[in-house]
C-alpha positions in Angstrom: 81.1 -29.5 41.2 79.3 -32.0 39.4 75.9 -31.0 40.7 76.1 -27.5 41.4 78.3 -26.2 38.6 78.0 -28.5 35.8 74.4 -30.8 35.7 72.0 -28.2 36.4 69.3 -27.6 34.3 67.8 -24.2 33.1 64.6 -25.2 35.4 66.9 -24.3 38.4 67.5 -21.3 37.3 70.7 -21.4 35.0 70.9 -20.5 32.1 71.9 -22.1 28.8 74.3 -19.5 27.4 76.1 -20.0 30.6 77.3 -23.1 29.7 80.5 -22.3 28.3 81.7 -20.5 31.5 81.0 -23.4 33.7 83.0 -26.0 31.0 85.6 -23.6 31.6 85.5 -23.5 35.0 84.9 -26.9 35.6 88.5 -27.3 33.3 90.5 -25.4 35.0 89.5 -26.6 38.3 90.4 -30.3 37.0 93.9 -29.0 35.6 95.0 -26.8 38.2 93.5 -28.7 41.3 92.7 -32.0 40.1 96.5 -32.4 38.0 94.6 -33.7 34.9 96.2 -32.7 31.4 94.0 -30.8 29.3 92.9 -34.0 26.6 92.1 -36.0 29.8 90.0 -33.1 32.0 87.9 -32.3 28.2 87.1 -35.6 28.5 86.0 -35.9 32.3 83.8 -32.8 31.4 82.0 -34.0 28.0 81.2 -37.1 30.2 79.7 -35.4 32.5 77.6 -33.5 30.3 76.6 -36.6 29.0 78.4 -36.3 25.4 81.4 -38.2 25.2 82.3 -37.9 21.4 85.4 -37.1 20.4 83.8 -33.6 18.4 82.8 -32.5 21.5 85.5 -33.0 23.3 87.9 -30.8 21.2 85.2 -28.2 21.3 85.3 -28.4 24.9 89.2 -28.3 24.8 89.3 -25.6 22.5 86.7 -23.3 24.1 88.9 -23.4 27.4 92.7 -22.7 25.4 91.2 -20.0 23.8 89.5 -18.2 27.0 91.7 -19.6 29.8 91.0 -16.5 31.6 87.3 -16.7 31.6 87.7 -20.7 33.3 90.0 -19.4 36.4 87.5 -16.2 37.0 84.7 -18.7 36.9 86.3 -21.3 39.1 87.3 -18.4 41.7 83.7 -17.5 41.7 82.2 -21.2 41.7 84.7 -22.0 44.9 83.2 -19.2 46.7 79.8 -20.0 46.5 81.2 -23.2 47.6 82.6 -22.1 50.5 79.3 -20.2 52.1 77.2 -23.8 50.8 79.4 -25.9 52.8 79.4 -23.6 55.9 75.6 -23.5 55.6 75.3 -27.9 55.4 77.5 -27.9 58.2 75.3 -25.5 60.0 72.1 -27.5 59.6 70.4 -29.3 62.0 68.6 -33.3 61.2 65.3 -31.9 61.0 66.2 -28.8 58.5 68.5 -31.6 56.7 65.3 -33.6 56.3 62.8 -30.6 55.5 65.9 -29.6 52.5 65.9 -33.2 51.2 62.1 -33.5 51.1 61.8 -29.9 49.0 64.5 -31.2 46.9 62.8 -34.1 46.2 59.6 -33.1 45.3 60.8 -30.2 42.7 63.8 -32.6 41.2 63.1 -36.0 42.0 63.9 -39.0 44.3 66.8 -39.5 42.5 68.5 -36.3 42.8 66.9 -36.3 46.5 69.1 -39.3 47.1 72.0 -37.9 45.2 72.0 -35.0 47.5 71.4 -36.8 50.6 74.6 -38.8 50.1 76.5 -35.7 48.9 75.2 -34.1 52.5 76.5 -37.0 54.4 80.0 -37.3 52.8 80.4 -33.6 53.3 79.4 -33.4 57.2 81.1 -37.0 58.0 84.3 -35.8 56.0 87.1 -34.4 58.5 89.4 -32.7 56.2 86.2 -30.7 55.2 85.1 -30.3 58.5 88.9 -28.8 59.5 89.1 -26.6 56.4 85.1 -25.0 57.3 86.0 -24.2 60.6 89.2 -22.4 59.6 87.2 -20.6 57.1 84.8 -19.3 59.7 87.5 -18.1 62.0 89.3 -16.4 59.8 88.1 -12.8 59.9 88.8 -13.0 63.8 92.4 -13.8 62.7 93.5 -10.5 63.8 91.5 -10.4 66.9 93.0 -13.5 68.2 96.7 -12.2 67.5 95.9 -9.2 69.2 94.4 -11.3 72.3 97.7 -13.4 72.5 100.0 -10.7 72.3 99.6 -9.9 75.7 100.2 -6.3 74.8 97.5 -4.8 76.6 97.0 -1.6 78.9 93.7 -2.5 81.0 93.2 0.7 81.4 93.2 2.0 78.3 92.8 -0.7 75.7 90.1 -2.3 77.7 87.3 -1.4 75.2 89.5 -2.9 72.2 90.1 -6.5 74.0 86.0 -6.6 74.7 85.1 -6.1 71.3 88.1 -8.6 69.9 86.2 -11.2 72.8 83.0 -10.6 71.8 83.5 -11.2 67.5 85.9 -14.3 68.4 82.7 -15.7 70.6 80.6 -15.2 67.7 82.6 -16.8 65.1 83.1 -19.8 67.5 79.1 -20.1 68.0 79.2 -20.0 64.2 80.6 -23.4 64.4 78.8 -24.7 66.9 81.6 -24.5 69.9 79.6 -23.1 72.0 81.7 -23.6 75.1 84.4 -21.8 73.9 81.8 -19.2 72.6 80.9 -19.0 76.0 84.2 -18.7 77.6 85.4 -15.5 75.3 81.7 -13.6 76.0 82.4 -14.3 79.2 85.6 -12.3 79.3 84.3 -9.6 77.4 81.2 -9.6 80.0 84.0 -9.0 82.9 85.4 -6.1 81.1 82.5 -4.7 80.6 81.6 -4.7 84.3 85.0 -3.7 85.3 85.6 -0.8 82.9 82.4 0.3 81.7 81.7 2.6 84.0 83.8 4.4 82.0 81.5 4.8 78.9 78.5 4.7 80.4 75.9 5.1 77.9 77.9 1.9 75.9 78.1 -0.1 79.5 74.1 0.0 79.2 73.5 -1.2 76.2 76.8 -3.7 76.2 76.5 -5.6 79.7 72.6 -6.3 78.6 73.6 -7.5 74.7 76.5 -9.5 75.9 74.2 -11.8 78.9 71.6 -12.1 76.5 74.0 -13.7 73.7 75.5 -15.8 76.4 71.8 -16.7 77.5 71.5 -18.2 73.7 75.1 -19.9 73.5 74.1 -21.7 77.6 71.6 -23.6 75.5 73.7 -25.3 73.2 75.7 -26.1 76.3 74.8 -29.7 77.9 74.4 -29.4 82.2 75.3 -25.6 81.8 74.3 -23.3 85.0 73.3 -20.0 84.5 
């Protein structure tokens, strides 16, 4: 929050009169999530600023009391971003890691560099974060998975349904690099296909090839795997 929301300068490509809306979002995020009173989260914001005086403090407080509203939109929008950043840090590999640190580092500075660096480490070493991502990413196939377990299924006639629930639960899992569940859920929508696509065959011909070629990607990410 720090970095992102609060310490960034115009050069990267924020811009002064936005200022306000970030104090206020940065507030309310340390009222309402971090439990601080309102005296004692102005504070915790003017130092991070870098202006500790006691003026500026009660500007800070008094900007957020009288547009309270304004903070909590902010803060929804500043936790969203947050959400697709972290999913994105989790998703990099060591060498795109590196290559992110060394562009950061040559347009901000070593210091930032090693600021960030740290900030990537704690973030993909941190299991709580590393639960909460992954139940981000599968939520959209929330429904999908109920309608899987519910064992409610006609073969015969639902069969098209099941696939397509498979194949978006695969995805999501490959999303978050568990590629051997990813593998197993293609693979049952594969089956299907074979099985009941004769039904629909101008979608059996484009399906069958879609769904071995994904599965050809995830095998790679899968240690001893035979094709």
């Amino acid at each position: 929050m720090k970095g992102f929301w609060m310490a960034r300068s115009t050069a990267a490509g924020i811009r002064e009169s936005d200022g306000r809306l970030r104090r206020h979002a940065c507030m309310d995020a340390l009222r309402h999530i971090g439990g601080m009173p309102g005296t004692k989260a102005a504070c915790e914001v003017a130092l991070i600023l870098g202006r500790p005086t006691a003026q500026w403090i009660n500007v800070i407080r008094a900007d957020y009391y009288q547009r309270r509203q304004d903070g909590a939109a902010a803060r929804d929008s500043f936790f969203f971003q947050f959400l697709h950043w972290r999913a994105w840090v989790f998703e990099l590999g060591d060498e795109e890691v590196e290559s992110t640190l060394h562009d950061y580092g040559r347009q901000f500075g070593l210091a930032r560099r090693r600021s960030l660096a740290q900030l990537f480490a704690r973030l993909r070493e941190d299991p709580v974060q590393q639960r909460r991502n992954r139940s981000w990413i599968l939520e959209p196939g929330e429904r999908q998975r109920n309608r899987i377990e519910s064992k409610f299924w006609d073969p015969n006639k639902d069969w098209q349904l099941l696939a397509t629930d498979l194949w978006v639960l695969g995805r999501l899992h490959f999303e978050i690099g568990e590629a051997m569940e990813a593998s197993t859920l293609l693979d049952q929508a594969l089956d299907i296909w074979k099985t009941h696509g004769h039904r629909l065959p101008h979608l059996q011909t484009t399906s069958i090839p879609a769904l071995e070629w994904e599965l050809s990607i995830i095998a790679e990410y899968i240690p001893n795997r035979k094709n």
